[in-house]
C-alpha positions in Angstrom: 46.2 252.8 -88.3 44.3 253.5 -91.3 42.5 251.2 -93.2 41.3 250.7 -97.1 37.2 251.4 -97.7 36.4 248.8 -100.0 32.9 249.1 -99.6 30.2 251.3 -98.4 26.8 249.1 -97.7 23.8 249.6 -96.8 24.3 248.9 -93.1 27.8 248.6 -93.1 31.1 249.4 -94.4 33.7 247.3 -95.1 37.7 248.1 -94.8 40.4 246.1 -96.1 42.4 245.3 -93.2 46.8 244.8 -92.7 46.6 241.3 -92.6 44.6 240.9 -95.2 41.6 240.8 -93.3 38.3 242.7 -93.8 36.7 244.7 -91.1 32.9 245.1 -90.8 31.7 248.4 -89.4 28.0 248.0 -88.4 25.8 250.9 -89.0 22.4 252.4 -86.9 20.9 252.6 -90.6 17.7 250.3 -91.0 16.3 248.9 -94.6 12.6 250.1 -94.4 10.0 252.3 -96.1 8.4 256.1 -94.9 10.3 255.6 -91.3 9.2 252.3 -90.7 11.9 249.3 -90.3 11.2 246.2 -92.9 14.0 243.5 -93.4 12.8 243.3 -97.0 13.4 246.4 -98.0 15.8 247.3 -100.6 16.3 250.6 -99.2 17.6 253.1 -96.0 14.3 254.1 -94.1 16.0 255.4 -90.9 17.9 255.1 -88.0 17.9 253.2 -85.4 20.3 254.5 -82.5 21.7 251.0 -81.1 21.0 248.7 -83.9 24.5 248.5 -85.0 25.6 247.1 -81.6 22.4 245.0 -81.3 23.2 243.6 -84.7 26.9 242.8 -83.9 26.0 241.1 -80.6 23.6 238.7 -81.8 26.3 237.8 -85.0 29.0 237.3 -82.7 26.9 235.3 -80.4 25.9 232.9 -83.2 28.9 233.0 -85.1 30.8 231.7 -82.3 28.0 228.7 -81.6 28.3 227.8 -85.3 32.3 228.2 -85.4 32.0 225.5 -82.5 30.0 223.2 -84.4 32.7 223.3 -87.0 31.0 224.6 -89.9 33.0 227.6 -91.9 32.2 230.6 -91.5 33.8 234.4 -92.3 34.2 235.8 -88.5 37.5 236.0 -86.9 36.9 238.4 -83.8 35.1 241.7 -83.1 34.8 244.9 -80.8 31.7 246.4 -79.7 33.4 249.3 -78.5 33.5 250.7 -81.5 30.9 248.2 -83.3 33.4 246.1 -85.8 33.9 242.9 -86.3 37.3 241.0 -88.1 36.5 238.6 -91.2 38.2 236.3 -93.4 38.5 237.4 -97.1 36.0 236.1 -99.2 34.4 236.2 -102.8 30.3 236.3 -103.3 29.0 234.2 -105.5 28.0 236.1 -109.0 27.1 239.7 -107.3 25.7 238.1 -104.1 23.5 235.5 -103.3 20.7 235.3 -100.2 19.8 231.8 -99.5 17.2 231.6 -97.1 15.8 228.6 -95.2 11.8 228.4 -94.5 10.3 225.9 -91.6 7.3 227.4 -92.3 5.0 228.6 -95.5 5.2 232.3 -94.6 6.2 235.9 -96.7 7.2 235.7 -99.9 7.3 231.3 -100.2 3.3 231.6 -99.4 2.6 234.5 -101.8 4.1 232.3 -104.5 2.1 228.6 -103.6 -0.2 229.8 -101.6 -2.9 227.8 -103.9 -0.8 224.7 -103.6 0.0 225.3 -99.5 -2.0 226.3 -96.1 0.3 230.0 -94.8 1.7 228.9 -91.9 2.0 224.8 -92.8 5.3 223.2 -91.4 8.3 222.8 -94.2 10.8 220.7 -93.8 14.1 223.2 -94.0 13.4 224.3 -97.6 15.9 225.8 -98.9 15.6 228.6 -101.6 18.5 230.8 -103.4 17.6 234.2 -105.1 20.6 236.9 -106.5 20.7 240.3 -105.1 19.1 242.5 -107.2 17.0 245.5 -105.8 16.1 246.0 -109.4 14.8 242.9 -110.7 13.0 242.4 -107.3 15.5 239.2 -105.7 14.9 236.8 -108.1 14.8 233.0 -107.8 17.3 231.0 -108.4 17.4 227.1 -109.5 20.5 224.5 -108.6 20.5 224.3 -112.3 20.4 227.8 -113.1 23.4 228.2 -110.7 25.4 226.0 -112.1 25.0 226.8 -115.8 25.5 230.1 -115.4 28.6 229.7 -113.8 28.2 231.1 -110.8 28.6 228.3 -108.6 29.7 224.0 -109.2 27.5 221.4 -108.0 29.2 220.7 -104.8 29.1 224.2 -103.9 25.4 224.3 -103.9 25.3 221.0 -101.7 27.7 222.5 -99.0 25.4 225.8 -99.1 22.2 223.8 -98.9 23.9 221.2 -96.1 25.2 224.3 -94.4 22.2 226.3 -94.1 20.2 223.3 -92.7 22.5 222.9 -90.3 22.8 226.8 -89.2 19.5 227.2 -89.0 19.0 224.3 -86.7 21.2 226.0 -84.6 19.5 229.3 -84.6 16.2 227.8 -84.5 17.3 225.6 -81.3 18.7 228.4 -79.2 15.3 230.3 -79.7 13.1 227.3 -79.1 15.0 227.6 -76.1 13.7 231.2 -75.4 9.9 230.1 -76.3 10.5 231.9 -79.7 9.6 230.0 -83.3 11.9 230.7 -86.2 10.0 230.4 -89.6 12.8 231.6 -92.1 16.0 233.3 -91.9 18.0 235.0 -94.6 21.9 233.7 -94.9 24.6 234.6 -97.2 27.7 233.3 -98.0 30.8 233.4 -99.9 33.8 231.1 -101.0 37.6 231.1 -99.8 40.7 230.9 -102.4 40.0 227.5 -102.5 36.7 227.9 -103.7 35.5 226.5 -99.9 32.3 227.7 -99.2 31.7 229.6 -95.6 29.0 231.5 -94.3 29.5 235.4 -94.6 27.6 238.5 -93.6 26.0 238.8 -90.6 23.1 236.7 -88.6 20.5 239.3 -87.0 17.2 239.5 -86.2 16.1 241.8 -89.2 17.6 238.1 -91.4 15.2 236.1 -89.5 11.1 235.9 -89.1 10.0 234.4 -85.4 7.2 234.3 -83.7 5.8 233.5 -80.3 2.6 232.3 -79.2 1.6 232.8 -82.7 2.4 236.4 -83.0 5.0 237.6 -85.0 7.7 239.4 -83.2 9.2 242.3 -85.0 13.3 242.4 -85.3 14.0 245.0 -82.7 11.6 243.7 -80.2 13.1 239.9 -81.2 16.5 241.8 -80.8 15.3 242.7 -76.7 13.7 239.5 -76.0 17.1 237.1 -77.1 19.0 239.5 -74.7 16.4 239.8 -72.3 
């Protein structure tokens, strides 16, 4: 059966599907700088052999959890055999849009009000939107801005910030659970045909910041403690 490349990403490709569904491949290439892994980099450092798989376990895991809850999301199935995963269709808003949610003044939030905040004071599920562009650095993003420049309506910017409160909730709770404390995480999401917002992507530990004890725990040693 062969199938459409629509896309060729960073860390995975996507194929247009049959039914009209996409398939994710996930990749062993890591975003990083001079061999070493970083989340916020805009660019391949190397590979990781496993990090594909790692990747598409812990989405499935917590797509699943968040399907149950009953909040929309993009994932249909997947196989780990050969490291794909089926999605519904879906449009990005503008080029793409990260929204991230912070529980804690960390990274970039605390580089920006760090005269106005303590690093490491509590927040209470701030949520922050920035487009995806490596060239212009990420940049932030207003409700306002959003809206007048047409890339998304005002109720589409309350489901994303309701959602993403609610998702990260759940992320956060499972870890609690593991003695792990998330203090961001990195979302994206998209919109049906009938403009019906649902969370797209993937949800892995290179999207998220946790510590434990105090220590922060880097993605692929997160990645072997949640499956420990």
């Amino acid at each position: 059966m062969s199938e459409e490349l629509i896309y060729s990403g960073k860390t995975k490709d996507v194929f247009k599907m049959e039914n009209g569904n996409v398939r994710l491949k996930f990749k062993d290439d890591c975003t990083g700088k001079d061999g070493k892994f970083d989340p916020g980099e805009n660019s391949i450092g190397l590979t990781i052999e496993g990090v594909g798989d790692v990747n598409l376990r812990m989405s499935i895991y917590f797509f699943e959890k968040i399907n149950a809850a009953g909040i929309k999301t993009h994932y249909v199935s997947a196989n780990l055999d050969d490291t794909t995963m089926e999605v519904l269709p879906a449009k990005v808003f503008g080029k793409g849009l990260e929204v991230i949610c912070r529980y804690r003044a960390v990274g970039s939030f605390y580089k920006r009000y760090g005269d106005y905040i303590e690093e490491g004071a509590e927040l209470p599920a701030y949520v922050e939107m920035t487009f995806k562009d490596d060239d212009k650095g990420d940049p932030l993003v207003t409700k306002d801005g959003l809206i007048v420049l047409g890339t998304m309506n005002d109720k589409q910017y309350e489901d994303i910030k309701k959602m993403t409160q609610d998702i990260t909730k759940i992320v956060a709770d499972d870890l609690k659970e593991k003695g792990l404390d998330l203090y961001d995480i990195k979302f994206e999401f998209g919109y049906d045909e009938n403009g019906d917002v649902m969370l797209i992507d993937e949800i892995a530990s290179g999207n998220m910041r946790v510590y434990k004890d105090g220590e922060y725990i880097e993605p692929m040693k997160l990645s072997e403690l949640f499956f420990a």
